[in-house]
Backbone as CSV, one residue per row, in Angstrom:
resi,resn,N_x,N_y,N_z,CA_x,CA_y,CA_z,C_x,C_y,C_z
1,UNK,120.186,132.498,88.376,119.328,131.877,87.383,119.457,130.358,87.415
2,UNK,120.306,130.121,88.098,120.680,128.214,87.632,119.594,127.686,88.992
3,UNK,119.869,128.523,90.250,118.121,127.998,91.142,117.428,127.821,90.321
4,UNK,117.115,128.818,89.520,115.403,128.711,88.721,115.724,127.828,88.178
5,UNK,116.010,127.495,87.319,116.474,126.272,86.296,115.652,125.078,87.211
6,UNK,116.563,124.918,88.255,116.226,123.519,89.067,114.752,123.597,89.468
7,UNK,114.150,124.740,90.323,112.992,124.879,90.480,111.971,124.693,89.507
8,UNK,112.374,125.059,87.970,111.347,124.992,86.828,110.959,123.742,86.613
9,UNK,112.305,122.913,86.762,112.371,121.618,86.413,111.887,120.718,87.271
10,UNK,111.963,120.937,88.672,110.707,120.386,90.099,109.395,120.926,89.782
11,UNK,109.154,122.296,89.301,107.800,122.523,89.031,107.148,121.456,87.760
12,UNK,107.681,121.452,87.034,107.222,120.765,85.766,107.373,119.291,85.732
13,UNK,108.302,118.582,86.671,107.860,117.424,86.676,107.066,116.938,88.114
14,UNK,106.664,118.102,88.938,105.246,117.583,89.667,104.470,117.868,88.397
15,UNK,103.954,118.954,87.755,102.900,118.725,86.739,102.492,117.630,85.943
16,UNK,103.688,117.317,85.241,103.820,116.212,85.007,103.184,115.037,85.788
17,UNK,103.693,114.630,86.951,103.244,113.499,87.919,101.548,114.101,88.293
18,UNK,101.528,115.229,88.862,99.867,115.210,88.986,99.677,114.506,88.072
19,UNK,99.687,115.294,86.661,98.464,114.668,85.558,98.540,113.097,85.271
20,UNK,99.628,112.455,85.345,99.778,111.209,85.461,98.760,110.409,86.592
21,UNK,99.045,111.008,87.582,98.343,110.505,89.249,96.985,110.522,88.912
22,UNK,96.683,111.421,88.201,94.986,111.852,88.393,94.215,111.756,86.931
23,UNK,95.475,111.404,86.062,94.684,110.502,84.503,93.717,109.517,84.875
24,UNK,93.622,108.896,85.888,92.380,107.529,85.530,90.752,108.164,86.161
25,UNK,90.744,109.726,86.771,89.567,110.148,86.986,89.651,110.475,88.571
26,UNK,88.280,110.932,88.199,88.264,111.554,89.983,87.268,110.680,90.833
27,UNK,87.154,109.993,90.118,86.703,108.388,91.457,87.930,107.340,91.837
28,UNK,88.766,107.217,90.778,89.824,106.801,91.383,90.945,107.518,92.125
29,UNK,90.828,108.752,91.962,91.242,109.436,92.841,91.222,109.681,94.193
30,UNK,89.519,109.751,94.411,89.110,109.675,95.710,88.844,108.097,96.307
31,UNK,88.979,107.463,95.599,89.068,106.171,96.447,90.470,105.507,96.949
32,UNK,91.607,106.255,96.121,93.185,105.986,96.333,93.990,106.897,97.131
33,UNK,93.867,105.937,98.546,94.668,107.316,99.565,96.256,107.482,98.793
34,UNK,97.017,106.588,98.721,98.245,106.364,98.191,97.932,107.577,97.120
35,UNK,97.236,107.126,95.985,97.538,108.718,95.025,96.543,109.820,95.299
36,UNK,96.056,110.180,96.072,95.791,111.318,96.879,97.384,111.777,97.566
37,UNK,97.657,111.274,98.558,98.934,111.551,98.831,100.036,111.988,97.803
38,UNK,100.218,111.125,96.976,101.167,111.899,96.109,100.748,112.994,95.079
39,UNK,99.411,112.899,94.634,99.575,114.448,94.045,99.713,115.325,95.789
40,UNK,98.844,115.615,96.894,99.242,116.405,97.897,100.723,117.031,97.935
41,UNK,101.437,115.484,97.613,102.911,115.925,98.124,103.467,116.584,96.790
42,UNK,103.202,116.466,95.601,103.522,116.876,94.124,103.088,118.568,94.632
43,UNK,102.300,118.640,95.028,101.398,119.930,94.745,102.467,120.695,95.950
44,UNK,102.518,119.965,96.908,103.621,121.063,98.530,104.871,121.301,97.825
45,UNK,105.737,120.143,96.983,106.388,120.473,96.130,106.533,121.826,94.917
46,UNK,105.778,121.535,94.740,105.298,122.589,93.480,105.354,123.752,93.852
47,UNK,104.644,124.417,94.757,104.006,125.148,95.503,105.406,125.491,96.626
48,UNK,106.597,125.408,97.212,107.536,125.477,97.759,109.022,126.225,96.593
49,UNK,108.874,125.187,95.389,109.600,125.564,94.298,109.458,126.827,93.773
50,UNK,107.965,127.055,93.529,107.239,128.339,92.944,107.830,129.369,93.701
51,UNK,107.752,129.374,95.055,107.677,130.572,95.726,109.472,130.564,95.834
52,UNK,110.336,129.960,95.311,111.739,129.865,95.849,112.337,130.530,94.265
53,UNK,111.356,130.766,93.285,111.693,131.743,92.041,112.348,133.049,92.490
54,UNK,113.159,133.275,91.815,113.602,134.942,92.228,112.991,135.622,91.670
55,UNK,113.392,136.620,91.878,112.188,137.970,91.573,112.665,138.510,90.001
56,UNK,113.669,138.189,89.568,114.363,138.615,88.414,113.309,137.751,87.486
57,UNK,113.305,136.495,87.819,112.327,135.646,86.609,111.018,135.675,86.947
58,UNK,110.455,135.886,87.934,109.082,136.386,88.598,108.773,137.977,87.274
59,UNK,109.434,138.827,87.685,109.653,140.228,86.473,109.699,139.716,85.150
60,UNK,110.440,138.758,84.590,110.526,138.530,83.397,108.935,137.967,83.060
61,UNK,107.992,137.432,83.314,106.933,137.268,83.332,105.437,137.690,84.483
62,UNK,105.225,138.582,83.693,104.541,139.478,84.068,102.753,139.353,84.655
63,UNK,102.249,138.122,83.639,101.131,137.595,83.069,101.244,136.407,83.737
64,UNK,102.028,136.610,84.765,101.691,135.627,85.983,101.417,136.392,87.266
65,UNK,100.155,136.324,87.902,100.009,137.261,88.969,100.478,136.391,90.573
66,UNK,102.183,136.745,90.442,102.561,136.155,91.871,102.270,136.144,92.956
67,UNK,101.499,137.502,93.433,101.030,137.395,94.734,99.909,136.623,95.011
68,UNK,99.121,136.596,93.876,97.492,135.850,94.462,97.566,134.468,94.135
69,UNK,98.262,133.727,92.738,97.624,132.913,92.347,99.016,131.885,93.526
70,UNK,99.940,131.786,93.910,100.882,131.151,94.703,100.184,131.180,96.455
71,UNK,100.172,132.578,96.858,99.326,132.339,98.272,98.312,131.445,98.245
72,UNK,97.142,131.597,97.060,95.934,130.303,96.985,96.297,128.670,97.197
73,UNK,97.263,128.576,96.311,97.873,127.459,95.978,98.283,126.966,97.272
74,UNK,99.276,127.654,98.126,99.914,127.425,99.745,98.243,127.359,100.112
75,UNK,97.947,128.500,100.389,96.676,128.114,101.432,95.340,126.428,101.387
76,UNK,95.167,126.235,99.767,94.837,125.445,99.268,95.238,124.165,100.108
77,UNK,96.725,124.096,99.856,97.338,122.574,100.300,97.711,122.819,101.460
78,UNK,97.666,123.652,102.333,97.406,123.479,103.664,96.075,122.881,104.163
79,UNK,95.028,123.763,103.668,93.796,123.190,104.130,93.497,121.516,103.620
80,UNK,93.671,120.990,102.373,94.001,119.637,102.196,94.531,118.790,102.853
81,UNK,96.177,118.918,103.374,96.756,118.319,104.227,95.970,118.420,105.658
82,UNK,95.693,119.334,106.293,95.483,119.575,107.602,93.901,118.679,107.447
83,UNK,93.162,118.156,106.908,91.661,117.238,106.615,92.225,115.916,106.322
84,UNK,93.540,115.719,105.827,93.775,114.096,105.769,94.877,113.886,107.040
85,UNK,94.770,114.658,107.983,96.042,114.333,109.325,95.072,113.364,110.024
């Protein structure tokens, strides 16, 4: 349980930083490679942490559907990254 701990706490402060990164809109978004990049890298983060949950706290919440909504997420920021190489 003390992994998860750390992982919750990498998950939640990329959330954190996205919404920060991407508070001034989605024109400044797309005009700022620099914060394009860092939500990307917030999100590979995120998305690495998620899947490094054990299955004990994965079970304890149920009303999270692990298999679909985490594969999207990976597949998602692959296809992102692999368009800004």
């Amino acid at each position: 349980m003390r992994d998860d701990r750390l992982y919750l706490i990498h998950i939640t402060e990329c959330i954190e930083r996205i919404e920060r990164y991407t508070a001034p809109g989605r024109s400044a978004f797309l005009s700022d490679t620099m914060i394009q990049d860092a939500v990307l890298r917030n999100l590979h983060t995120l998305s690495e942490s998620t899947q490094r949950l054990s299955d004990a706290l994965k079970d304890q919440h149920p009303e999270v559907d692990w298999t679909r909504d985490l594969p999207t997420l990976k597949r998602a920021i692959n296809v992102i990254l692999a368009a800004h190489r």
